[in-house]
C-alpha positions as CSV (number, residue, x, y, z in Angstrom):
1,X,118.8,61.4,141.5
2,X,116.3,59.9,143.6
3,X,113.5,62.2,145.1
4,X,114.2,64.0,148.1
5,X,110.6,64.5,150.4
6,X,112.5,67.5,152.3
7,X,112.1,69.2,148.6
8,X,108.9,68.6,147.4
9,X,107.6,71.2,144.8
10,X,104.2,72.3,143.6
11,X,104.4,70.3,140.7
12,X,103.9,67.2,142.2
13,X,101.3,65.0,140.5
14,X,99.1,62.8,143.3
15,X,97.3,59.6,141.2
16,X,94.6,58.2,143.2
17,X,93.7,54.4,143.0
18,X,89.4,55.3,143.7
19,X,87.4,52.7,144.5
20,X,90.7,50.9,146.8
21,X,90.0,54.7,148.7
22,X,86.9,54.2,149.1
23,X,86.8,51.1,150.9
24,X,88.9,53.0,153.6
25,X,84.9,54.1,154.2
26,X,82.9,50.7,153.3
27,X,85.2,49.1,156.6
28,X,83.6,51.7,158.8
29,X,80.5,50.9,157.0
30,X,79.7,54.1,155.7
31,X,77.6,55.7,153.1
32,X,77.7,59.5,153.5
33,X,81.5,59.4,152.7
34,X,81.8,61.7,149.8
35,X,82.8,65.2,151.0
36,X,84.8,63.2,153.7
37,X,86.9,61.7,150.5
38,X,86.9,64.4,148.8
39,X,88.9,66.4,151.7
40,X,91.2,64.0,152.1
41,X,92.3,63.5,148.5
42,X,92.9,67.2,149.3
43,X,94.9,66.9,152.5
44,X,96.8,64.3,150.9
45,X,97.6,67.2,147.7
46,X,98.7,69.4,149.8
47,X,100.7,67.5,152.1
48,X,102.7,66.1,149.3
49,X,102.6,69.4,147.6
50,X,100.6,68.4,144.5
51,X,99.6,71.0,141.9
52,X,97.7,68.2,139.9
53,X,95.5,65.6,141.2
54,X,94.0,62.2,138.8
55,X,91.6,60.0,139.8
56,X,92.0,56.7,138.5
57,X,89.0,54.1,138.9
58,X,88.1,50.6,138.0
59,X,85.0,50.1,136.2
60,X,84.5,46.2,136.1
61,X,87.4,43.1,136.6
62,X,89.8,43.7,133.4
63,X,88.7,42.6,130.0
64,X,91.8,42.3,128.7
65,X,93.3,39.9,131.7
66,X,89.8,37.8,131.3
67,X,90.9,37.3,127.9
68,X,94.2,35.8,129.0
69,X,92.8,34.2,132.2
70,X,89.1,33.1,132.6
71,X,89.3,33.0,136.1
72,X,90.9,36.1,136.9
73,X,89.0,37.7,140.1
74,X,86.4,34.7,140.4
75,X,87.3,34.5,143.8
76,X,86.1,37.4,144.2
77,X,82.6,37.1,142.4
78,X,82.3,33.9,144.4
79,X,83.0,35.6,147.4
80,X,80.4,37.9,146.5
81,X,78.2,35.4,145.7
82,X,78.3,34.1,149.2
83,X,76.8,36.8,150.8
84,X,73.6,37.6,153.4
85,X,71.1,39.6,151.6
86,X,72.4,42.4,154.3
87,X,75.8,42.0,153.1
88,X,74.3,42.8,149.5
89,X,72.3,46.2,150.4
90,X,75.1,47.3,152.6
91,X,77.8,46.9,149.1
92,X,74.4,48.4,146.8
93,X,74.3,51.6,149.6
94,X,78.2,51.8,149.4
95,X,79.0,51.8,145.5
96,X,75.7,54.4,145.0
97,X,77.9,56.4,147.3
98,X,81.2,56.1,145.8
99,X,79.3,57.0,141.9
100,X,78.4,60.1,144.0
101,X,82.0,60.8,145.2
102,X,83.3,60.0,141.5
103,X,80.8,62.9,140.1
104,X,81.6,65.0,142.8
105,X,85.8,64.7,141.8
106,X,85.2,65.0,138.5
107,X,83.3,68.9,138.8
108,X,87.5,69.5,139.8
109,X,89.8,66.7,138.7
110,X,90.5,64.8,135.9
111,X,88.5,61.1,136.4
112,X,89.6,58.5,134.2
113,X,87.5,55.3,133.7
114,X,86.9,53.1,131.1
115,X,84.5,49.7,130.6
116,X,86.6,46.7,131.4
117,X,89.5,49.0,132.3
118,X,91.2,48.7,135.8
119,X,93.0,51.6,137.8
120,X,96.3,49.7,138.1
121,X,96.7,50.0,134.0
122,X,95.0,53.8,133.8
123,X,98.1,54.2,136.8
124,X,100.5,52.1,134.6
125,X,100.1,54.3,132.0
126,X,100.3,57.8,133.5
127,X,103.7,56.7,134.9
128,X,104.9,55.4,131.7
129,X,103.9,58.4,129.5
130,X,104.6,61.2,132.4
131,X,107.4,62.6,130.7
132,X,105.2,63.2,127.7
133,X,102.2,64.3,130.0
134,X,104.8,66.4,132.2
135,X,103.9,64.9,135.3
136,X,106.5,65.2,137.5
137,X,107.1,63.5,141.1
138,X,104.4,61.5,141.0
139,X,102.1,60.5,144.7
140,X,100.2,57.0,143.9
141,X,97.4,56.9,146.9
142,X,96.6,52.8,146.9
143,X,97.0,50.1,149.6
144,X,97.6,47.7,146.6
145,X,101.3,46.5,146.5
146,X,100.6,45.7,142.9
147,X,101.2,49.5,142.5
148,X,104.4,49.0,143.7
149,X,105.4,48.1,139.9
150,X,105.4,51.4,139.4
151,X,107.8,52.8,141.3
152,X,111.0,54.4,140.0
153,X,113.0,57.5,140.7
154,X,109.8,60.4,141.3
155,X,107.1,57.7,142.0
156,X,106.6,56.4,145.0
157,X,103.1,55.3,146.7
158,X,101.4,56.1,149.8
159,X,98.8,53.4,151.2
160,X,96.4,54.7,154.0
161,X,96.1,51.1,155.2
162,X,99.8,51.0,156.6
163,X,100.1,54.6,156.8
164,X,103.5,53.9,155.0
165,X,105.2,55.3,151.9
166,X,107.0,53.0,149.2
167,X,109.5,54.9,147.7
168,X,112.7,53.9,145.6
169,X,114.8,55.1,148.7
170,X,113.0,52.8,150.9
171,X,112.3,49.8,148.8
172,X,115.0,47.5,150.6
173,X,112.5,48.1,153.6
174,X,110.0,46.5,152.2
175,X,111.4,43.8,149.5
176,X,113.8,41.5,149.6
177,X,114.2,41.8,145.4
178,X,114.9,44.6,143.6
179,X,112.5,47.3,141.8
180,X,113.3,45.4,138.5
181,X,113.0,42.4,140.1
182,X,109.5,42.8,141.7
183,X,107.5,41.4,138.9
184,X,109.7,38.5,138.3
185,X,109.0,37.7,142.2
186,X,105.1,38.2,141.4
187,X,105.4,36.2,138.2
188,X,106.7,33.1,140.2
189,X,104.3,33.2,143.3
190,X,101.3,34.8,141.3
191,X,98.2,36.7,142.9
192,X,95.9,35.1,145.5
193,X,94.1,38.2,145.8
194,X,93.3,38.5,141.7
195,X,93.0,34.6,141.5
196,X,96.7,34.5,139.8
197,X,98.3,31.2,140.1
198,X,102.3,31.3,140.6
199,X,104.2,27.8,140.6
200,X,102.8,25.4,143.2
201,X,105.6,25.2,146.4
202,X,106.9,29.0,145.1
203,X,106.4,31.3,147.9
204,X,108.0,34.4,148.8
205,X,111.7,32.4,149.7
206,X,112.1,30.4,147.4
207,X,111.4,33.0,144.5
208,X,113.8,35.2,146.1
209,X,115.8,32.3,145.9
210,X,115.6,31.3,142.5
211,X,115.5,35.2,141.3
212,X,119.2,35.4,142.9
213,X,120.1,32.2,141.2
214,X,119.3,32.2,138.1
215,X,117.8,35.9,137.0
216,X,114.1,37.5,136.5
217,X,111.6,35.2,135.5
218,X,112.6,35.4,131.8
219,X,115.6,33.8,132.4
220,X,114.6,31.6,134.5
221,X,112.0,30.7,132.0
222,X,115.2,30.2,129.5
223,X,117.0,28.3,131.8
224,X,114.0,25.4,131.6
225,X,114.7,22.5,132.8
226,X,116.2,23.6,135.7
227,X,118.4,20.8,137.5
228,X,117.0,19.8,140.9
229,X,115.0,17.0,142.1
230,X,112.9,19.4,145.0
231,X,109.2,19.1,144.0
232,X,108.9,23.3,143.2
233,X,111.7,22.8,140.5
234,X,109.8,20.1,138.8
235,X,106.6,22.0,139.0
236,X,108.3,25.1,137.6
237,X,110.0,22.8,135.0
238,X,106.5,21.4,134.2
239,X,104.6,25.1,134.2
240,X,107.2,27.3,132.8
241,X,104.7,28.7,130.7
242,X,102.8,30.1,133.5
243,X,106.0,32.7,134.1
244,X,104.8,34.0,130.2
245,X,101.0,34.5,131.2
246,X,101.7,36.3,134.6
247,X,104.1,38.4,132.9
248,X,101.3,39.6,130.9
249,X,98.5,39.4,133.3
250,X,100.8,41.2,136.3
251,X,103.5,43.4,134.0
252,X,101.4,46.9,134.0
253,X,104.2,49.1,132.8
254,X,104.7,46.7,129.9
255,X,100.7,45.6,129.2
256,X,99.0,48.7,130.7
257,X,98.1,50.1,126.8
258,X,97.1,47.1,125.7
259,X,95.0,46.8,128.7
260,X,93.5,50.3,128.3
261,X,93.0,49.8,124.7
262,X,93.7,52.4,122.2
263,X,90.8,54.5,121.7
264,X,90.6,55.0,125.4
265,X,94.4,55.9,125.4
266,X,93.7,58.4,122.7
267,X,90.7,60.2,125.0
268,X,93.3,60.0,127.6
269,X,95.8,61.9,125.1
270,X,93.5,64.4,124.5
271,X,92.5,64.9,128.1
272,X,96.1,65.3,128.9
273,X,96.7,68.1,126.8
């Protein structure tokens, strides 16, 4: 039974995506945002009626998807690289603030963060194991539709971007594919934002298109050569291989352990407890 909002309980569980948070302060170009953040990671608990909050941060682009993919985030780094020596002190002034806010949640709330290790995959993995952790309906607080992986019956996310939830109720709202589909439709028109290349001529349509056709992106990928003389069915005919790397670059439910890495998942075992 899917999660009703009129009957939220105490035991809700609200996972915050941190440093995607904190940015709602770096657009206002602020750098005394730390109490400020941590009162609304409270507002947020107690409007969704969550007994138990986790912060989840990155520390550093993914080692494990650099592995995989070289180029993963560059255009971020070169973005970065791009900027006015204003620009720089402005993100120096923010990120000293937002280690401040990280020390100041931790004196109450579980932190997780790891070298190399990225809050999507700490997320990922919470989800996956909250039966065993006995976290029940489960808040994710992020602006990042990659999050959106994660949703199934008790999760749902809330972005303070959109002021919108995503919920399994309200998915057909927002997607045109299924839950199970989502990462199919991400595996065929990759990640501009993480530097992800999809299929060339694959947008949002015609994946929709092909995942109604044909299947998710496995089959799809099993279905090579796909008939059709359209330029985007010769490119995916060509690249099929590219389905198999963005599933593991982009799956987090799937990859998010191996991501994590397993002495890390074992601190986060014992932290659990």
């Amino acid at each position: 039974m899917a999660f009703n909002f009129n009957e939220r309980t105490l035991d809700g569980v609200l996972i915050v995506d941190a440093l995607n948070l904190a940015f709602r302060w770096k657009h206002q170009g602020r750098t005394d945002f730390r109490n400020d953040y941590v009162e609304v990671v409270k507002s947020l608990a107690t409007s969704y009626n969550c007994g138990t909050i986790i912060i989840t941060a990155d520390w550093g682009s993914s080692s494990y998807r650099k592995e995989i993919l070289p180029d993963y985030k560059q255009n971020r780094k070169d973005k970065y690289a791009e900027q006015t020596e204003a620009e720089k002190q402005a993100f120096i002034d923010f990120f000293e603030e937002y280690e401040e806010t990280l020390e100041l949640l931790a004196e109450d709330y579980k932190v997780f963060r790891f070298q190399g290790v990225e809050a999507d995959d700490l997320a990922a993995h919470l989800v996956k194991e909250r039966k065993s952790y006995g976290l029940e309906n489960i808040w994710l607080i992020s602006s990042d539709r990659d999050w959106d992986l994660l949703i199934q019956d008790g999760v749902s996310r809330f972005s303070y971007v959109t002021r919108k939830e995503v919920t399994i109720d309200n998915w057909k709202e927002h997607y045109n594919v299924t839950p199970e589909e989502y990462i199919s439709f991400k595996c065929l028109t990759g990640d501009k934002g993480d530097n992800v290349p999809g299929i060339n001529g694959i947008g949002p349509k015609r994946a929709e298109q092909l995942i109604k056709d044909y299947g998710d992106a496995m089959t799809i990928y099993d279905n090579i050569p796909i008939d059709g003389k359209y330029k985007y069915i010769q490119e995916l005919n060509q690249n099929a291989e590219v389905l198999l790397k963005n599933y593991e670059l982009m799956d987090l439910i799937t990859y998010c352990d191996d991501a994590i890495g397993k002495d890390n998942i074992s601190e986060i075992q014992e932290r659990m407890v």
